[in-house]
C-alpha positions in Angstrom: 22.1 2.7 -3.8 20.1 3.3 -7.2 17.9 3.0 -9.1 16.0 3.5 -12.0 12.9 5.7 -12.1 10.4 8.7 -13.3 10.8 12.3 -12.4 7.4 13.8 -11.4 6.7 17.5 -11.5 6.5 18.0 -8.1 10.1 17.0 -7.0 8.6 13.2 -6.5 9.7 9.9 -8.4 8.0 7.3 -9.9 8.5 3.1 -10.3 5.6 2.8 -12.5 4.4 5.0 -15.3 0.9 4.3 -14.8 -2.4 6.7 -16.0 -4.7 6.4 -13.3 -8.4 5.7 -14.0 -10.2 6.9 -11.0 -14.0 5.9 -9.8 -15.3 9.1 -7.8 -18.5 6.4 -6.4 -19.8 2.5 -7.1 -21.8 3.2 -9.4 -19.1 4.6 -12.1 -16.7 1.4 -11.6 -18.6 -0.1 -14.7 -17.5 2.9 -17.2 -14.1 3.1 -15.3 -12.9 -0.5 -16.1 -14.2 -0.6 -19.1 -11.8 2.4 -20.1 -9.1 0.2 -18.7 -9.8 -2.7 -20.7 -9.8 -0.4 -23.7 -6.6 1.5 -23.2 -3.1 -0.5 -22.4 -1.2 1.8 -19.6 -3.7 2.5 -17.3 -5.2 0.6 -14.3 -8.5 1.4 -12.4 -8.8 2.8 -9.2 -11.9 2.5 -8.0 -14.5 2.2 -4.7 -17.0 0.3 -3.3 -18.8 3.3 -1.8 -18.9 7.8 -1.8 -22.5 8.1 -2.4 -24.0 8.9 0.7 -20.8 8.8 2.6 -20.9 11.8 5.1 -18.5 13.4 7.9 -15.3 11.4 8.6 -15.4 9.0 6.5 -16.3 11.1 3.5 -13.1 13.1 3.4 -11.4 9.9 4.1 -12.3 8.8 0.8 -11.9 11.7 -0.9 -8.4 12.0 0.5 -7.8 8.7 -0.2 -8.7 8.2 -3.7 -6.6 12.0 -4.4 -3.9 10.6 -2.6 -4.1 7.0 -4.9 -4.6 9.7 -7.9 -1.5 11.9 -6.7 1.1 8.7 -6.2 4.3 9.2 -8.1 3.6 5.9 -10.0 1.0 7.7 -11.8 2.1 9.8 -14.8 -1.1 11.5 -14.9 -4.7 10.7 -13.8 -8.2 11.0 -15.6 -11.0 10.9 -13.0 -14.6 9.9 -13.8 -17.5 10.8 -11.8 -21.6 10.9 -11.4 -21.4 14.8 -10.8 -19.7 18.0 -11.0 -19.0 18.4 -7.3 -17.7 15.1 -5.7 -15.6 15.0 -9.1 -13.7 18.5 -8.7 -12.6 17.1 -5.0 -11.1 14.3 -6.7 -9.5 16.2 -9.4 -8.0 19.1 -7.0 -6.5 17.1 -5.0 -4.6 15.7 -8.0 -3.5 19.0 -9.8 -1.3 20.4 -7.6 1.2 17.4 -8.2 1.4 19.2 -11.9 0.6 16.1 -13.2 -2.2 15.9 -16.2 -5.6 15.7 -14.5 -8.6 15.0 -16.8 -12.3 14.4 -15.9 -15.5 12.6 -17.3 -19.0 13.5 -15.4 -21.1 11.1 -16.7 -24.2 13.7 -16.2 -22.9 15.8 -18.7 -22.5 13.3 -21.6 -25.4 12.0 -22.6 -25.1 8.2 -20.8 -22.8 5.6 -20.0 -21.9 4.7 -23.7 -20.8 8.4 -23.9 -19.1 8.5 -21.0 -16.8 5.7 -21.9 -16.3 6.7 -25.5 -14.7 10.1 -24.2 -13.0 8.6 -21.4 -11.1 6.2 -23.5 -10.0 9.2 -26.0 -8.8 10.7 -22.6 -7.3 8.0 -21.3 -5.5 7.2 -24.8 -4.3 10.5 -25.0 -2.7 10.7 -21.7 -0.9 7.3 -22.0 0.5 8.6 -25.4 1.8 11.8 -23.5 2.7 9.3 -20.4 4.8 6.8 -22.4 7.4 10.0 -24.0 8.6 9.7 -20.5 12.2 8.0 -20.0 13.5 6.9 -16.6 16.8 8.2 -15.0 19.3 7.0 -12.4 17.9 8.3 -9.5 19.1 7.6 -5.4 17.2 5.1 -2.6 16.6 8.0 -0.9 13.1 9.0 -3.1 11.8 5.5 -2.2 8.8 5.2 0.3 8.2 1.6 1.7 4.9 0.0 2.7 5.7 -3.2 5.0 2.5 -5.6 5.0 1.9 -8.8 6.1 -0.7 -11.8 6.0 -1.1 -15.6 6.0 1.3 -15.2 9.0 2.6 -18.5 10.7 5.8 -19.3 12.4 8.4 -18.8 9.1 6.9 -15.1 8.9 8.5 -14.3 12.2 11.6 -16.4 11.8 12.4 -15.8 8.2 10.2 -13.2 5.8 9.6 -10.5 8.5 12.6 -10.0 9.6 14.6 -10.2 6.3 11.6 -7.5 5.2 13.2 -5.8 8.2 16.4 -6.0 7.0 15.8 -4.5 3.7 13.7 -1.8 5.5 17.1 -0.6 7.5 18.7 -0.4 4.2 16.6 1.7 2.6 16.0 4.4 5.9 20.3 4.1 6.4 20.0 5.5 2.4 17.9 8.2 3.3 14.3 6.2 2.6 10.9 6.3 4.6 9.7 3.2 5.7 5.8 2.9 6.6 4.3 -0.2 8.7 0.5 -0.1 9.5 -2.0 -2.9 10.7 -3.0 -1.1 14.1 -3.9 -4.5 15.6 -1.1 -6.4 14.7 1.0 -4.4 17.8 -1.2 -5.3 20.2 0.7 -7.6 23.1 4.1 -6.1 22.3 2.8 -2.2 21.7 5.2 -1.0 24.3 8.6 -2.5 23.1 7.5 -0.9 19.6 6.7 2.4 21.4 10.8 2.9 23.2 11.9 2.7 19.5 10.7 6.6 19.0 12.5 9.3 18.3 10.7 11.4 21.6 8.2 11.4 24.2 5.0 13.1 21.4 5.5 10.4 18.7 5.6 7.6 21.1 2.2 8.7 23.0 1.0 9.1 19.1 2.1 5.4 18.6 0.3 4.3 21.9 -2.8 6.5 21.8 -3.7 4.7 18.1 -3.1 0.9 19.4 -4.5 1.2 22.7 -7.5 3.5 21.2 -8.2 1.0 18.6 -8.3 -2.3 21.2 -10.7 0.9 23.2 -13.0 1.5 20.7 -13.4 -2.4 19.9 -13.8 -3.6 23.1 -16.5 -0.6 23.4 -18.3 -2.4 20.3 -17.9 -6.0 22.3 -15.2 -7.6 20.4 -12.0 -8.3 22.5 -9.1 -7.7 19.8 -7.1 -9.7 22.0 -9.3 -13.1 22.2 -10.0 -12.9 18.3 -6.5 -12.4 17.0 -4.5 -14.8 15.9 -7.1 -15.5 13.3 -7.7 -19.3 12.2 -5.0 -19.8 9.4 -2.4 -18.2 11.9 -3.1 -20.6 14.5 -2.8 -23.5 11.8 0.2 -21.9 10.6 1.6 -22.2 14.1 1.1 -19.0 16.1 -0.5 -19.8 19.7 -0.4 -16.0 21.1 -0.9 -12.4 19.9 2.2 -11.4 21.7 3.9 -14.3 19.2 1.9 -12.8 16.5 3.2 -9.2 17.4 6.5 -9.8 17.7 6.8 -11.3 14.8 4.9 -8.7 12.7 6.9 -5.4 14.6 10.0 -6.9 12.7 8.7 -6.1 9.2 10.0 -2.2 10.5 12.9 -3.3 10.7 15.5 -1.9 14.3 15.8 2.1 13.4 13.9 4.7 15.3 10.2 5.4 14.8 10.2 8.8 13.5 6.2 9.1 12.6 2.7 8.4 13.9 0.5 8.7 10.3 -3.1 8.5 10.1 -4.9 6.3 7.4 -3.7 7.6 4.2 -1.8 10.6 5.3 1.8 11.0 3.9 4.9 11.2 5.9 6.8 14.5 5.6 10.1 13.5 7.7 12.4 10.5 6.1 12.8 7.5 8.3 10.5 4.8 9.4 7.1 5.6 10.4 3.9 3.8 11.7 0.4 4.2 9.9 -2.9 3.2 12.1 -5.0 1.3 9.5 -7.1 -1.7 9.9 -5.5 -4.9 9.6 -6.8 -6.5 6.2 -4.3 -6.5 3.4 -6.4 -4.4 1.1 -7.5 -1.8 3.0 -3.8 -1.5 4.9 -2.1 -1.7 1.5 -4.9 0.9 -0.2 -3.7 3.4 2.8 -0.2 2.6 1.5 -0.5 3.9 -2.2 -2.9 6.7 -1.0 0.3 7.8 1.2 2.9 7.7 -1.6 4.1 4.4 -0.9 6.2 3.2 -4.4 6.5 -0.2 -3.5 5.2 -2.6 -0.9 7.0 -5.7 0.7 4.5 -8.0 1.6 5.4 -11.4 3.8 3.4 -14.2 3.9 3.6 -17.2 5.6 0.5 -19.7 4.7 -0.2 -17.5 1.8 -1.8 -14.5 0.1 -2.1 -13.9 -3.3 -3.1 -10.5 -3.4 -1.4 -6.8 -4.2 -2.0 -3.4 -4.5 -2.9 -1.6 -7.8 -0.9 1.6 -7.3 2.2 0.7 -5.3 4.0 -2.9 -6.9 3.5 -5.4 -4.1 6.8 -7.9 -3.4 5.5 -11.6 -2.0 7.6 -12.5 -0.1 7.7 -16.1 2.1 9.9 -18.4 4.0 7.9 -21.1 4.2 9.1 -24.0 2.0 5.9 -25.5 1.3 4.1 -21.8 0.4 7.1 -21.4 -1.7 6.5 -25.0 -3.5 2.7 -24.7 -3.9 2.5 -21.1 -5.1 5.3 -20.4 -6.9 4.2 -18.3 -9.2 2.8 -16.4 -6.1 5.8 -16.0 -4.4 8.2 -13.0 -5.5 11.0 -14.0 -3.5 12.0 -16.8 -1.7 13.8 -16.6 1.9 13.6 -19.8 2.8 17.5 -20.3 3.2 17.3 -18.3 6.2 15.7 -21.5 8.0 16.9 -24.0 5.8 20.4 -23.2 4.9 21.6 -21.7 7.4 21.9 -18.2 5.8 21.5 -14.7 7.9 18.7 -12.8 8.0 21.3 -9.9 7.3 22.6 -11.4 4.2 19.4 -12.6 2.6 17.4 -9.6 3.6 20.2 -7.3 1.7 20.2 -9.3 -1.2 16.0 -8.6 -1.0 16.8 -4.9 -1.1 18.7 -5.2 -3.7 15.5 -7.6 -5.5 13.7 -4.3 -4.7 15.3 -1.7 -6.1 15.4 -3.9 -9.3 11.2 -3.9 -9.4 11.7 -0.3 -8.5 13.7 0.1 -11.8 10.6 -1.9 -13.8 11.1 -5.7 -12.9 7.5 -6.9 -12.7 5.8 -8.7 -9.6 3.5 -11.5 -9.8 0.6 -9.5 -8.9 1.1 -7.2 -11.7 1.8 -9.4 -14.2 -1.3 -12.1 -12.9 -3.4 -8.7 -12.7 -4.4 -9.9 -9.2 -4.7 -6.1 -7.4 -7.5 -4.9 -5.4 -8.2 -1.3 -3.7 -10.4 -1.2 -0.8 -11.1 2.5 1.2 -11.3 1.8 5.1 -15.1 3.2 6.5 -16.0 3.7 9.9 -19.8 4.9 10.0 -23.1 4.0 8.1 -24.0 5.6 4.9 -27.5 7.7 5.2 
């Protein structure tokens, strides 16, 4: 299969042809969206924290907000920061995609007003450059998938997770990677997930991130498996986190687990992979478009409005009356599968095919509602 996208430099390919406005800290957002709202073709990428971020989770957000700035759905990316050095981190781990990099230290230009004002020449300039760019047939094979899910009830198990499944066969059986994440969301079923890998090292990977996770939270005094499902899963219908689990695992799909991926970190083997991230949407999906992800399929059952700023996020639901109340929500309807009678097989291949067509420029509601959010998973206390 096909489809139509952006050649990158570096060998990668593009959905999007996006200039990336980049926050380095908090305290630039203000200057960063204001470019945005000056300069059609960009979108703003920015954080809630950096300043006085230290260790661990300081190069996590470094890395992740490179990684955000390196995606292939970004033609080129102009960073904006407080200072020279936490700015130059940014912007290195950017360049060596050969993609335009350009930066604004605020420190240097005399003030906010200053700042913006050569921002949005920088930003103009690099969407004019951006926009020369034409897209080409290109194979399935340069697609990465992010499989997310939330507002989960009953239908997301019976219907939109496994059609999600479905299209995520397709696109590994055409030479795609597929990446699932939400660390929690195996717990109860983690060793069913765990025979599907490939050998002996990536399934200890697989277990040593779920069963370190419940570890490390049962060592701060929360019992993952008392608190999860959350309330408007148990309203939508799930009683157990083993129902919960089972349900989510099918997002991924049936093919063999060929990676264990850190939060953020890209896959460097094809195939399906799993990402250990925290189980909000936001911060899951974030780790998604710092990874490389293109596109994300995300199911919903009860509903969620919300998608990802880098990577195009699909809504996708089988529940009839999510579909009736939030239409223009929803992406892609799968209700037949529970109400007609239709295959998860058929409808989840006519989803892959819905896919490739937003790969090739058809807009999701997200994007076109502007309702997109990045959030960079911490673990420690700022000094």
């Amino acid at each position: 299969m096909n489809f139509l996208g952006y050649e990158r430099p570096d060998g990668q390919v593009g959905i999007r042809n996006w200039i990336g406005v980049i926050s380095v800290m908090d305290n630039i957002n203000p200057i960063t969206r204001a470019i945005c709202g000056a300069v059609d073709g960009t979108i703003p990428i920015t954080t809630l924290f950096v300043r006085g971020q230290f260790g661990r989770d300081l190069e996590i957000a470094f890395d992740t907000l490179g990684g955000m700035g390196r995606n292939p759905n970004l033609a080129g990316a102009l960073v904006i920061g407080l200072e020279e050095y936490s700015t130059g981190q940014i912007a290195d781990r950017i360049a060596n995609t050969g993609k335009p990099v350009e930066t604004v230290i605020l420190q240097q230009t005399g003030g906010s007003i200053a700042a913006t004002a050569e921002g949005t020449e920088k930003a103009a300039a690099l969407v004019a450059e951006a926009s020369s760019l034409r897209r080409k047939d290109l194979p399935a094979s340069t697609l990465t998938l992010g499989v997310e899910c939330g507002g989960s009830d009953t239908t997301s198990g019976l219907a939109s997770n496994p059609a999600i499944g479905r299209a995520a066969d397709r696109l590994v059986d055409d030479g795609g990677t597929v990446i699932i994440s939400e660390t929690s969301e195996f717990l109860g079923a983690e060793d069913l997930f765990a025979e599907r890998a490939v050998d002996d090292s990536v399934k200890q990977a697989f277990l040593d991130r779920v069963l370190g996770h419940e570890k490390a939270s049962m060592e701060r005094g929360l019992d993952i498996r008392g608190a999860n499902p959350v309330a408007d899963n148990i309203k939508g219908g799930l009683s157990t986190i083993e129902e919960k689990a089972l349900g989510a695992m099918s997002k991924a799909g049936t093919r063999p687990l060929v990676g264990v991926l850190d939060y953020g970190e890209s896959p460097v083997h094809k195939g399906m992979h799993f990402m250990a991230t925290p189980a909000p949407a936001v911060e899951s999906m974030t780790a998604f478009a710092a990874s490389g992800c293109q596109l994300i399929a995300f199911s919903t059952g009860v509903g969620n409005i919300i998608g990802n700023y880098v990577s195009p996020t699909i809504k996708v639901s089988g529940n009839p009356k999510t579909v009736v109340k939030m239409p223009i929500n929803i992406d892609y309807d799968v209700c037949p599968i529970i109400e007609d009678g239709r295959t998860i097989t058929e409808v989840g291949d006519e989803l892959y095919e819905y896919m490739l067509d937003v790969s090739s420029g058809t807009k999701v509601a997200s994007e076109i509602l502007n309702q997109r959010e990045t959030a960079i998973s911490r673990f420690e206390p700022s000094i």
